[in-house]
C-alpha atoms as a printed R data frame, in Angstrom:
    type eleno elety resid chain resno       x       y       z
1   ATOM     1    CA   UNK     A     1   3.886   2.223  17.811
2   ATOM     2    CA   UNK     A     2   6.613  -0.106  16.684
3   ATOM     3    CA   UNK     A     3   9.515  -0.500  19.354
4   ATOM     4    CA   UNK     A     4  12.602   2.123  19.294
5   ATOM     5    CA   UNK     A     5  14.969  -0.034  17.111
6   ATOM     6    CA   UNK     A     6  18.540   1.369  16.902
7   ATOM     7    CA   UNK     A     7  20.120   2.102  13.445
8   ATOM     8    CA   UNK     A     8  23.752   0.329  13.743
9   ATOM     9    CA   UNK     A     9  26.792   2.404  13.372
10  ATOM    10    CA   UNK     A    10  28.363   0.528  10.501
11  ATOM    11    CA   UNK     A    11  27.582   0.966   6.469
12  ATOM    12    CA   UNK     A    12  27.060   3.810   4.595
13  ATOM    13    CA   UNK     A    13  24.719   6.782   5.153
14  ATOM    14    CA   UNK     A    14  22.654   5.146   2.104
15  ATOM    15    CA   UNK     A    15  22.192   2.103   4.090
16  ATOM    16    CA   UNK     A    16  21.232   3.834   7.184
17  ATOM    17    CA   UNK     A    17  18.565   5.857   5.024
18  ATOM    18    CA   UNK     A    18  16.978   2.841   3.607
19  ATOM    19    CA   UNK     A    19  16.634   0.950   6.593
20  ATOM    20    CA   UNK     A    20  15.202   4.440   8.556
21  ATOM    21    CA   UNK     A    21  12.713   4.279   5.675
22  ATOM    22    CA   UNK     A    22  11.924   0.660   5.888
23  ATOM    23    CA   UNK     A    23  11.241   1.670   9.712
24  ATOM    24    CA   UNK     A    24   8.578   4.255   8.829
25  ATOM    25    CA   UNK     A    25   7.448   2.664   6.128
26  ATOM    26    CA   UNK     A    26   6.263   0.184   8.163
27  ATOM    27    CA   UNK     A    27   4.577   2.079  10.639
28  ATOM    28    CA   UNK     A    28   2.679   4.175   8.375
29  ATOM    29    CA   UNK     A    29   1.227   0.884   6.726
30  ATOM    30    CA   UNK     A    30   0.402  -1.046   9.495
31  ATOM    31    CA   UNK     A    31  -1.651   2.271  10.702
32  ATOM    32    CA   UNK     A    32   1.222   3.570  13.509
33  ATOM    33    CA   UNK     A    33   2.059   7.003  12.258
34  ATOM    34    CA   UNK     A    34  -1.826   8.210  10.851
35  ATOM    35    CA   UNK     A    35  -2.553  10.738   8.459
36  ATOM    36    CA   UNK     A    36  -1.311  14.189   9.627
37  ATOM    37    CA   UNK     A    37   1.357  13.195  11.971
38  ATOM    38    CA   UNK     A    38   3.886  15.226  11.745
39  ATOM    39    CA   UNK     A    39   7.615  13.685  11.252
40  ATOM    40    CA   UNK     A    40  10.252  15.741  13.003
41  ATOM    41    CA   UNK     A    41  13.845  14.944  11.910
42  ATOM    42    CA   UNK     A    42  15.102  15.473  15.595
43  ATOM    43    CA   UNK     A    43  12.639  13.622  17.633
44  ATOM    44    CA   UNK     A    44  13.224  10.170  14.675
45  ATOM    45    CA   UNK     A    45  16.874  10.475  15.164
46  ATOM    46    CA   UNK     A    46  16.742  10.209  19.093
47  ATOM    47    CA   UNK     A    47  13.846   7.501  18.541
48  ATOM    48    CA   UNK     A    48  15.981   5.682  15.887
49  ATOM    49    CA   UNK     A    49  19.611   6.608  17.272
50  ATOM    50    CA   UNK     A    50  20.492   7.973  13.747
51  ATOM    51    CA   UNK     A    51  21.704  11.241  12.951
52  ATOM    52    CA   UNK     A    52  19.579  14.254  10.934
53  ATOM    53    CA   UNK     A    53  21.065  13.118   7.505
54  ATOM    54    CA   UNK     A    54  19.775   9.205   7.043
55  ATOM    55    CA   UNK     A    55  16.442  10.320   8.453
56  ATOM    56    CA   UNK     A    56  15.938  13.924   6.129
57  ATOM    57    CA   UNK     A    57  17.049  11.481   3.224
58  ATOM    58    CA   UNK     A    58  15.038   8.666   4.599
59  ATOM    59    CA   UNK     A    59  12.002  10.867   4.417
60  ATOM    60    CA   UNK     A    60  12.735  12.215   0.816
61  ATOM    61    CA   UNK     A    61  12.468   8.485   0.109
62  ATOM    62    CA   UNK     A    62   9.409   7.931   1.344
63  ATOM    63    CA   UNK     A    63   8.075  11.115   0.366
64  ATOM    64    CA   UNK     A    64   8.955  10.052  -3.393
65  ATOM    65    CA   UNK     A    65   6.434   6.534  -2.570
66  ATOM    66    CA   UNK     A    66   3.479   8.839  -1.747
67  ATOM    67    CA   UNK     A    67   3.917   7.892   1.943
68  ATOM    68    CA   UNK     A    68   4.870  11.205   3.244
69  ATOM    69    CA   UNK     A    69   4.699  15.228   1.955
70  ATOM    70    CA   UNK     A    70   6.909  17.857   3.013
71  ATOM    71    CA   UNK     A    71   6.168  21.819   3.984
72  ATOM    72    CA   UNK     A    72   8.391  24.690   3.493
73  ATOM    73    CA   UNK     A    73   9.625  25.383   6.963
74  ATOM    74    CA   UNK     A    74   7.054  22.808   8.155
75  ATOM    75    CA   UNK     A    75   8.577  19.629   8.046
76  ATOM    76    CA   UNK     A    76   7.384  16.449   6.831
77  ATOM    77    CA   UNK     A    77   3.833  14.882   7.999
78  ATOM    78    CA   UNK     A    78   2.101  11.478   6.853
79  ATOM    79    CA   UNK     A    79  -0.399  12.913   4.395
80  ATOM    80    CA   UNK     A    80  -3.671  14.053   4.928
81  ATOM    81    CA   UNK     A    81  -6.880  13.038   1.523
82  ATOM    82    CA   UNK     A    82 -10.214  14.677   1.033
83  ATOM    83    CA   UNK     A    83 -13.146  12.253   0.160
84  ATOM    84    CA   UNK     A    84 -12.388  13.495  -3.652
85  ATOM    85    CA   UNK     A    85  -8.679  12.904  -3.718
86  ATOM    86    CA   UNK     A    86  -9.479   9.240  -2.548
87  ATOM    87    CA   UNK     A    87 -12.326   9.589  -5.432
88  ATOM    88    CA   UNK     A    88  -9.612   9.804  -7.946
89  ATOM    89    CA   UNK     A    89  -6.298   8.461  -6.869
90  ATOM    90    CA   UNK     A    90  -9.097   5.247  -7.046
91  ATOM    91    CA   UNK     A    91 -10.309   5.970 -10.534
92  ATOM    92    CA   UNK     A    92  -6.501   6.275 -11.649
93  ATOM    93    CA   UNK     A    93  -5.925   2.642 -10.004
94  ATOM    94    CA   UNK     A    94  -9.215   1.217 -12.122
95  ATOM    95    CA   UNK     A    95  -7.108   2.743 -15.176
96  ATOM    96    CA   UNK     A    96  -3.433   1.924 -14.484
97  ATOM    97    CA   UNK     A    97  -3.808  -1.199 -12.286
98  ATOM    98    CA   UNK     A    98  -4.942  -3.545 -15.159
99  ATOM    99    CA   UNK     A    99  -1.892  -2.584 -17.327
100 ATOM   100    CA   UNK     A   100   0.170  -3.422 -14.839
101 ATOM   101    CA   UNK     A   101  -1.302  -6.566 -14.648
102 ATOM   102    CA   UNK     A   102  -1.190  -7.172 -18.055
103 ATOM   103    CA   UNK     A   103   1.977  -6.809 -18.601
104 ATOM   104    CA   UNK     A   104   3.044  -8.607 -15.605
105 ATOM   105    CA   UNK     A   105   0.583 -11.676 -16.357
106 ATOM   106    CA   UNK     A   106   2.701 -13.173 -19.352
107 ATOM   107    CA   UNK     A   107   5.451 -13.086 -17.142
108 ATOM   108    CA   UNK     A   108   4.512 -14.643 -13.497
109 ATOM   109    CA   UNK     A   109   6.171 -18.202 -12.526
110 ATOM   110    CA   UNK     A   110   5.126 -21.266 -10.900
111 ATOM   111    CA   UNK     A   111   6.474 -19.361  -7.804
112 ATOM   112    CA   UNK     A   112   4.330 -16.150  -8.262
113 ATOM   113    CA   UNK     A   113   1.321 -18.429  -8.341
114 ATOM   114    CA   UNK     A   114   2.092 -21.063  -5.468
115 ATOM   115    CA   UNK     A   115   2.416 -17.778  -3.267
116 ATOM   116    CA   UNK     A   116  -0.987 -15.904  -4.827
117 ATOM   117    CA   UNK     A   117  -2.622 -19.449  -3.448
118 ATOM   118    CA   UNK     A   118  -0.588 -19.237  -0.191
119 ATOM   119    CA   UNK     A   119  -1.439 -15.836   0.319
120 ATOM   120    CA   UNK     A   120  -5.225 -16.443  -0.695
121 ATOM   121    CA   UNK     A   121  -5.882 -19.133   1.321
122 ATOM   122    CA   UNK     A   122  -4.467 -17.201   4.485
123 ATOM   123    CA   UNK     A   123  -6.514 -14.251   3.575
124 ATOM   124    CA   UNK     A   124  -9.417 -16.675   4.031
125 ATOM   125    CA   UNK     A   125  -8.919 -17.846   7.258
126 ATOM   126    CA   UNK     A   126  -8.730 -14.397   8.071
127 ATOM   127    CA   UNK     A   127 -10.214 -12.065  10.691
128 ATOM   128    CA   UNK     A   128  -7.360  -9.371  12.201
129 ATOM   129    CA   UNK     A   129  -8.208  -6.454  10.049
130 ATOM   130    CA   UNK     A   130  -4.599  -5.518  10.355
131 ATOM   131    CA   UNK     A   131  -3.370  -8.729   8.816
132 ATOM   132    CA   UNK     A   132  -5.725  -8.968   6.026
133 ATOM   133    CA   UNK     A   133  -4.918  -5.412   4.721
134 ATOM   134    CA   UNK     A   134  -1.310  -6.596   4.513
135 ATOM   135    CA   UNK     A   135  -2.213 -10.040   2.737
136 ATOM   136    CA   UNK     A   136  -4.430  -8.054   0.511
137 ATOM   137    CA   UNK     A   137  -1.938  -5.875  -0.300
138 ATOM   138    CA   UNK     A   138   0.879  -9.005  -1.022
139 ATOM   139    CA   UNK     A   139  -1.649 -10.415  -3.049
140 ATOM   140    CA   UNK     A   140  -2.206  -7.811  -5.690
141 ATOM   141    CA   UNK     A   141   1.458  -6.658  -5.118
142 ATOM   142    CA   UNK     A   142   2.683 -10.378  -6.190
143 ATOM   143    CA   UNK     A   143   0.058 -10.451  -9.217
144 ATOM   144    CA   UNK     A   144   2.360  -7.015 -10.449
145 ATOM   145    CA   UNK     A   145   5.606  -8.473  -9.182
146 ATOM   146    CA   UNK     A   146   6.466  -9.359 -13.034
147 ATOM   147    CA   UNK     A   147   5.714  -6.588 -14.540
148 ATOM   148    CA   UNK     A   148   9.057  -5.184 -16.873
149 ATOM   149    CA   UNK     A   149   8.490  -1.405 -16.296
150 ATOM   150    CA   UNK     A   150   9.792  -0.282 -12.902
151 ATOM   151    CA   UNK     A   151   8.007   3.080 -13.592
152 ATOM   152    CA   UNK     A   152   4.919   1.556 -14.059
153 ATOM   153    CA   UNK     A   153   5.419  -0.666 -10.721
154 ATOM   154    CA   UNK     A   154   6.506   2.337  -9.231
155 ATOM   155    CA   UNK     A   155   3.184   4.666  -9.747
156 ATOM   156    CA   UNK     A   156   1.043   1.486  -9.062
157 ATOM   157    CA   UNK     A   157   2.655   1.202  -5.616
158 ATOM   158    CA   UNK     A   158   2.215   4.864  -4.794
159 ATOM   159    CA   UNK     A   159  -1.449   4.932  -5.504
160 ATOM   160    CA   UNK     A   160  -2.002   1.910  -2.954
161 ATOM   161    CA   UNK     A   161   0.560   3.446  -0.496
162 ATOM   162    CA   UNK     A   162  -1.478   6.923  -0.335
163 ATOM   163    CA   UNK     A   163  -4.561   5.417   0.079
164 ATOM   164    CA   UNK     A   164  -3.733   2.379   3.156
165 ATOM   165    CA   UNK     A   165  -5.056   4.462   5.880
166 ATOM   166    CA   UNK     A   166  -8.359   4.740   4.579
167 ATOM   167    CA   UNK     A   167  -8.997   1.280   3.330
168 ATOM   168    CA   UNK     A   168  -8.341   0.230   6.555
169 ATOM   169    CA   UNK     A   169 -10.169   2.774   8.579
170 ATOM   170    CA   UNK     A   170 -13.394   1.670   5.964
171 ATOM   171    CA   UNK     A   171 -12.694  -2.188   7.007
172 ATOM   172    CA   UNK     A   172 -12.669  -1.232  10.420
173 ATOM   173    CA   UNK     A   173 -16.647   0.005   9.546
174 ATOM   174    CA   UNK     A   174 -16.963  -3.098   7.023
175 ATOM   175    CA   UNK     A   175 -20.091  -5.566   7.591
176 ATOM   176    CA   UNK     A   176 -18.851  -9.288   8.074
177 ATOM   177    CA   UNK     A   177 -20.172 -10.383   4.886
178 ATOM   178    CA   UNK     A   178 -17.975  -7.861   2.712
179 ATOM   179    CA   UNK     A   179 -14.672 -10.742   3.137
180 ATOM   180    CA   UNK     A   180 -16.702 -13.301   1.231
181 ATOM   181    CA   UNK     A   181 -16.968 -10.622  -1.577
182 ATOM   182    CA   UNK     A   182 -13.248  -9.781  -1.524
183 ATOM   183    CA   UNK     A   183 -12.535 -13.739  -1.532
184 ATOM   184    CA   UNK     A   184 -14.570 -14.140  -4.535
185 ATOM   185    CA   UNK     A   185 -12.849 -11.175  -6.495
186 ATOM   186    CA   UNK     A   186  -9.656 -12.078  -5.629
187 ATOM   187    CA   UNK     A   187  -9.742 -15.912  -6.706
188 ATOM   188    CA   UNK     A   188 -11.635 -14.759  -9.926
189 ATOM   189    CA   UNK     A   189  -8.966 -12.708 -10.627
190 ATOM   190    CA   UNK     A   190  -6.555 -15.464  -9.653
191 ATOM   191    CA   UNK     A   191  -8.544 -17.735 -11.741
192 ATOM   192    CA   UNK     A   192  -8.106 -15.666 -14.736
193 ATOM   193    CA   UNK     A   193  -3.635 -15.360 -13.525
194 ATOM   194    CA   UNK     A   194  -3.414 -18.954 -13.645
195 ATOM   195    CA   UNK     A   195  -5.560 -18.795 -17.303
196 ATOM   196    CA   UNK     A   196  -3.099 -15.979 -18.433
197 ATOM   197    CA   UNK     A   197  -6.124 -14.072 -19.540
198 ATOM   198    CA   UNK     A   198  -5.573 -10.672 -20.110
199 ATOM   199    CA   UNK     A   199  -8.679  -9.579 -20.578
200 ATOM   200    CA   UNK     A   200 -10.847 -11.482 -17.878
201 ATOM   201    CA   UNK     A   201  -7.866 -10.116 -15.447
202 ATOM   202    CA   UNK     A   202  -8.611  -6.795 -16.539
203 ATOM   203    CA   UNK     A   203 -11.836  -6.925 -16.302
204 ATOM   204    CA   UNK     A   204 -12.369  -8.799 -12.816
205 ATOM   205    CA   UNK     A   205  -9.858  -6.253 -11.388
206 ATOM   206    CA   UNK     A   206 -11.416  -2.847 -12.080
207 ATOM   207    CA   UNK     A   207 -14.399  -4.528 -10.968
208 ATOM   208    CA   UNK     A   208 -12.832  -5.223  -7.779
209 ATOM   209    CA   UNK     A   209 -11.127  -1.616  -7.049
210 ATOM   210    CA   UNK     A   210 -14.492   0.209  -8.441
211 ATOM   211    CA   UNK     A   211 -16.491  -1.648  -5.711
212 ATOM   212    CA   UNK     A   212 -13.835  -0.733  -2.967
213 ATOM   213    CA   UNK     A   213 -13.937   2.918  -4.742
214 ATOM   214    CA   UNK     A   214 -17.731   3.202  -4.639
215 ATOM   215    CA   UNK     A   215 -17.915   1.539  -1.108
216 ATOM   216    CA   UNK     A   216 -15.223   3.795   0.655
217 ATOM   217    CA   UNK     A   217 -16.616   7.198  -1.214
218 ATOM   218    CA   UNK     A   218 -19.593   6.195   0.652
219 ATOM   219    CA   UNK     A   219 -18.359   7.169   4.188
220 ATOM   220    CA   UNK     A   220 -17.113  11.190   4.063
221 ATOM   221    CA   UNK     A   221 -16.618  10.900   7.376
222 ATOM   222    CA   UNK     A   222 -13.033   9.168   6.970
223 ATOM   223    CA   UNK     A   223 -11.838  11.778   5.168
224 ATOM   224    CA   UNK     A   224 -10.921  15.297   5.933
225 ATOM   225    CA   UNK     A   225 -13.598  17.743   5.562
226 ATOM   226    CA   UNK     A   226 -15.892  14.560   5.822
């Protein structure tokens, strides 16, 4: 688990809230704080040397980015999928992904691109499971970076945020030869960025999370009730 980082005493109880829920954020991602751990207020405070407020706030936060759910009386706990809700928070990607790359692709810069090849060519040199979900995750995150609708951002991020855990617990099971596959997909779809092709991007990219889909549904013992 990440290190006990103190939150400072100065700012605003905003500021202290965002940076609590950079914190966990962080830790549920990188695979720190798995599905069903529970989050108690108290025991984050002492951990984070923040009072109840940032971190109840902080947790509404992520809570709102699909990265936590909260109980009645219960408390907060890094959520828990079934084989089917993986099943379809996947099939709603394959639907909502593509939009948001269309209407991102018209508006990516030189920048956006020079980093999709930076982060590409670093993904394939790649072997730390840990690090390649993270690359994989800048990479399609950067190719939706441009997109005008902050709602539409917004949902596309939850989607992959509520599903981290068990991409990388299926990568964990992967056979070597699945990377070469992911390296072709994603420089096909890169291919298609540079071409500003709408439709080849669309197409190449529910390709690419149907395969994942169809792959991970494949194991039910990742999931609960598996």
């Amino acid at each position: 688990m990440t290190p006990v980082r103190a939150v400072g005493p100065g700012g605003s109880e905003g500021v202290r809230s965002r940076h609590i829920a950079d914190i966990l954020r962080e830790e549920i991602l990188a695979g720190e704080l798995t599905p069903g751990t529970w989050l108690r207020q108290d025991e984050l405070a002492a951990r984070l040397g923040a009072s109840r407020i940032p971190v109840r706030e902080a947790l509404r936060i992520l809570e709102s980015e699909g990265l936590t759910e909260s109980f009645p009386n219960r408390g907060s706990r890094v959520p828990v999928l079934s084989l089917e809700d993986v099943h379809i928070h996947y099939r709603m990607r394959e639907r909502l992904e593509p939009l948001t790359l269309t209407e991102s692709l018209p508006r990516l810069t030189a920048d956006h691109l020079a980093a999709l090849e930076r982060i590409q060519t670093e993904i394939e040199s790649q072997s730390d499971v840990k690090r390649f979900l993270l690359l994989d995750r800048d990479f399609h995150m950067t190719t939706y970076a441009a997109c005008p609708s902050d709602h539409l951002l917004a949902m596309t991020e939850r989607l992959w945020n509520s599903t981290q855990h068990y991409r990388r617990a299926f990568m964990e099971l992967a056979e070597p030869g699945r990377a070469a596959v992911v390296n072709a997909e994603h420089r096909l779809i890169l291919d298609a960025v540079r071409r500003r092709d709408a439709e080849d991007g669309e197409r190449y990219l529910t390709g690419h999370i149907r395969r994942t889909r169809v792959e991970l549904t494949a194991h039910p013992e990742l999931f609960a009730g598996g």
